[in-house]
C-alpha positions as CSV (number, residue, x, y, z in Angstrom):
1,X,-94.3,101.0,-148.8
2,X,-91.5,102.2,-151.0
3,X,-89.2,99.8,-152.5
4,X,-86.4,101.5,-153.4
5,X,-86.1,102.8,-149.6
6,X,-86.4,99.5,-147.5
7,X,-82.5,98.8,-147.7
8,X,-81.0,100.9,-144.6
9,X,-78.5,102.3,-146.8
10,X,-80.4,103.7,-148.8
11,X,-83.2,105.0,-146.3
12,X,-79.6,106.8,-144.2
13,X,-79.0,108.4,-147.4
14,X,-82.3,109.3,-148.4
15,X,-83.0,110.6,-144.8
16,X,-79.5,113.0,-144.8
17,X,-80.1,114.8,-148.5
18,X,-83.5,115.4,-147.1
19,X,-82.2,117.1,-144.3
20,X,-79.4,118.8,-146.0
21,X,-82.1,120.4,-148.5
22,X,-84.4,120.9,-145.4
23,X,-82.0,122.9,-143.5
24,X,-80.7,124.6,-146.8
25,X,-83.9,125.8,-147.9
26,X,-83.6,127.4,-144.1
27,X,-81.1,129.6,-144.5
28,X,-78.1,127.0,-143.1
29,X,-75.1,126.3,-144.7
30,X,-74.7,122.5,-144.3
31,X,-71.9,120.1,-145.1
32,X,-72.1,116.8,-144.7
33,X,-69.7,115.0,-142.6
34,X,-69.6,111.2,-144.9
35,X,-68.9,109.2,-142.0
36,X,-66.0,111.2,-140.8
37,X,-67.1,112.3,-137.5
38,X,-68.4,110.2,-134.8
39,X,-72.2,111.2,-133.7
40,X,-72.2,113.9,-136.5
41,X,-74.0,113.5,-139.9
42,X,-73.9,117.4,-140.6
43,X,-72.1,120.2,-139.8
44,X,-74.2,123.1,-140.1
45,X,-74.0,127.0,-139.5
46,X,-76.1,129.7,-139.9
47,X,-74.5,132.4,-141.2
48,X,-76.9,135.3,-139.5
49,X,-76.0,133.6,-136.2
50,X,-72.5,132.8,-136.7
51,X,-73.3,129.7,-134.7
52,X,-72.1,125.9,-135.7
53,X,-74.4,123.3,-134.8
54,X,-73.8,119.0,-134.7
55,X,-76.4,117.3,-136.3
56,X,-77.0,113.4,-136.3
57,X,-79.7,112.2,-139.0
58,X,-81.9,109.3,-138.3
59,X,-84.6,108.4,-141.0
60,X,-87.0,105.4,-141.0
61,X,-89.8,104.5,-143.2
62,X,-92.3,102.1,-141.2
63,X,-92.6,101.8,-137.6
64,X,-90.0,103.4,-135.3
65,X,-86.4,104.9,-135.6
66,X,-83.3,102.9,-134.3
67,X,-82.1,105.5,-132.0
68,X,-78.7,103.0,-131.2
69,X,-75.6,105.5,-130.9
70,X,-77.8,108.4,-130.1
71,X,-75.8,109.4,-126.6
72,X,-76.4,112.2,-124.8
73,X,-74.8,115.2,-125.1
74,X,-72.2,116.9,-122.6
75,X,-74.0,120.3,-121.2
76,X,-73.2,122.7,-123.7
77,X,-72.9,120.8,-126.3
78,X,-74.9,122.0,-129.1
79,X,-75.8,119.1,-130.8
80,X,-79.3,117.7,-132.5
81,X,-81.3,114.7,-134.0
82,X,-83.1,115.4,-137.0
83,X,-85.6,112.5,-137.4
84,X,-86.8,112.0,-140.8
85,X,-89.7,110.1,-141.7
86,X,-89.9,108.8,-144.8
87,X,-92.8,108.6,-146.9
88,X,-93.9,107.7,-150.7
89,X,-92.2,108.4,-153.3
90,X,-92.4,112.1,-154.2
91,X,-94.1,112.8,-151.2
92,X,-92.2,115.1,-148.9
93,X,-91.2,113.4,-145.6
94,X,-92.3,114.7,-142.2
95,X,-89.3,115.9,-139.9
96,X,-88.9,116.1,-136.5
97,X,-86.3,118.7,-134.6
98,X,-84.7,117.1,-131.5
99,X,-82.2,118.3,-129.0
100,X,-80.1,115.4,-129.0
101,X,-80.7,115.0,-125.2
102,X,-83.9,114.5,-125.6
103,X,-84.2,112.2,-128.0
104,X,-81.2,110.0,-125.9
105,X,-83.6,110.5,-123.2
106,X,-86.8,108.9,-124.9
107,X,-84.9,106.1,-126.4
108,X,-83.0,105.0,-123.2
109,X,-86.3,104.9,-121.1
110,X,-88.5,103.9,-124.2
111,X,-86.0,101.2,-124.0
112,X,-86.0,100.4,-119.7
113,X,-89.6,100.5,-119.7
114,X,-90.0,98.0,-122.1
115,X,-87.0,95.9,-120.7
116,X,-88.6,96.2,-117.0
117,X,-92.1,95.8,-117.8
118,X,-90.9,92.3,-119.3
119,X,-88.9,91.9,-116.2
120,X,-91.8,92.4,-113.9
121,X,-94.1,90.0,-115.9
122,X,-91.1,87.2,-114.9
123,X,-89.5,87.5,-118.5
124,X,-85.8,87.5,-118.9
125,X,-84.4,90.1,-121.5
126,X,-80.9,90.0,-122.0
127,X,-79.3,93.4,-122.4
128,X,-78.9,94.9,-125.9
129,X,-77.8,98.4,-127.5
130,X,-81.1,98.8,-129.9
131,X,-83.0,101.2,-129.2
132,X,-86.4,102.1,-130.6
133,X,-88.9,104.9,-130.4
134,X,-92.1,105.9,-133.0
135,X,-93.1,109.4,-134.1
136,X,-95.6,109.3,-131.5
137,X,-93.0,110.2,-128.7
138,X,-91.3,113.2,-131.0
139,X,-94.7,114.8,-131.8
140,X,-93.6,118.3,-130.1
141,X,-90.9,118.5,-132.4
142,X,-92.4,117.7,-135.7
143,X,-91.1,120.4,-138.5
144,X,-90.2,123.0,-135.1
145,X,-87.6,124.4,-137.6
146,X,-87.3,127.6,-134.8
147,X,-85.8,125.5,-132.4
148,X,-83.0,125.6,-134.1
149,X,-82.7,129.4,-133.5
150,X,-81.5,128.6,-129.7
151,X,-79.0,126.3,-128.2
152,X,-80.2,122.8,-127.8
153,X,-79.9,123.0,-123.8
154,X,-82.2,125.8,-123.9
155,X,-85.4,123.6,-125.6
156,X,-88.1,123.2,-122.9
157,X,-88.4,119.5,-122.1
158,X,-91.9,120.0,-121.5
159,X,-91.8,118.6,-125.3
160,X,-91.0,115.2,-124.5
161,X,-94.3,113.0,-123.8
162,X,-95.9,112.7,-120.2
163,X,-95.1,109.0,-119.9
164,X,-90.8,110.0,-119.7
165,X,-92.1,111.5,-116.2
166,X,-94.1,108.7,-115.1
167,X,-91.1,106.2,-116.0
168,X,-88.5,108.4,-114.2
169,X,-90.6,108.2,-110.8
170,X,-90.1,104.8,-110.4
171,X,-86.7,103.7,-108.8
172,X,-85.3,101.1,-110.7
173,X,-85.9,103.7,-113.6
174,X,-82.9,106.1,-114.4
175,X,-81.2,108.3,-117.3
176,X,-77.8,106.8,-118.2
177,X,-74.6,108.3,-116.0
178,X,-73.3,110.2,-118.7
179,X,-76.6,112.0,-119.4
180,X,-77.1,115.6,-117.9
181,X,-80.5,115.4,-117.1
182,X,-83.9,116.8,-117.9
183,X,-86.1,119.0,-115.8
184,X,-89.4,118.6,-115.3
185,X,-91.5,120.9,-117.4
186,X,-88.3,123.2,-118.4
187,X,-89.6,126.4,-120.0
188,X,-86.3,128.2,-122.5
């Protein structure tokens, strides 16, 4: 890998001007928020739309993002994940468009599964606020740039992987309170 990325710093910076120039080259007009608004990295609108839209950057080069402080979103809240995964040097990185709620969604039960499999192998894991997922679980939203175009409420959750429904049938499995849920399948 890349050495001038492996310091988080660096990879949160590189990961935003990518997707400032990402959703630039779209059409939005994007400011960035510097740390000055909790859960938002940038502030974007489309000016065709006249619609303002939260969005909360997470990059990773490697393995899996650290989806820590990705909450979910009150209903109506039009707020989104870009996921950026870095690359080479000079090679463009691949980007994944998430409704916010979904991605709180993967990591929280990416994140019970693994703490209750342990559980139910007799392993004690004490609780923790990491949380982890891979590209693998985001692949329905890799560069799906037009989902965008809609609120983030309105994005089918029949995006997320199959193994979220497995994990939600069982009853010690749950979303967190403050989360608004997903249906099953959800069609925009």
């Amino acid at each position: 890998m890349v050495a001038w990325v492996t310091n988080s710093a660096i990879t949160g910076a590189t990961g935003l001007y990518y997707a400032a120039a990402a959703l630039s080259e779209r059409g939005w007009l994007v400011t960035p928020t510097l740390g000055n608004a909790p859960r938002t990295d940038l502030l974007v609108q489309h000016p065709d739309q006249h619609r303002a839209v939260a969005i909360q950057v997470k990059a990773k080069i490697g393995k899996d993002y650290q989806l820590g402080g990705v909450d979910p979103s009150p209903v109506g809240a039009d707020e989104w994940c870009l996921l950026i995964a870095l690359r080479e040097v000079g090679e463009r990185p691949t980007i994944y468009v998430v409704p916010r709620n979904h991605a709180s969604a993967v990591a929280h039960l990416a994140y019970e599964a693994t703490r209750l499999s342990r559980v139910r192998e007799g392993n004690t894991v004490p609780p923790h606020d990491r949380r982890f997922a891979g590209e693998q679980e985001f692949l329905g939203y890799k560069e799906a740039w037009h989902l965008l175009d809609g609120e983030a409420d309105a994005v089918p959750t029949s995006l997320l992987p199959d193994w979220i429904w497995d994990w939600l049938k069982d009853p010690e499995v749950d979303l967190p309170e403050t989360h608004p849920g997903l249906a099953h399948g959800a069609e925009a």
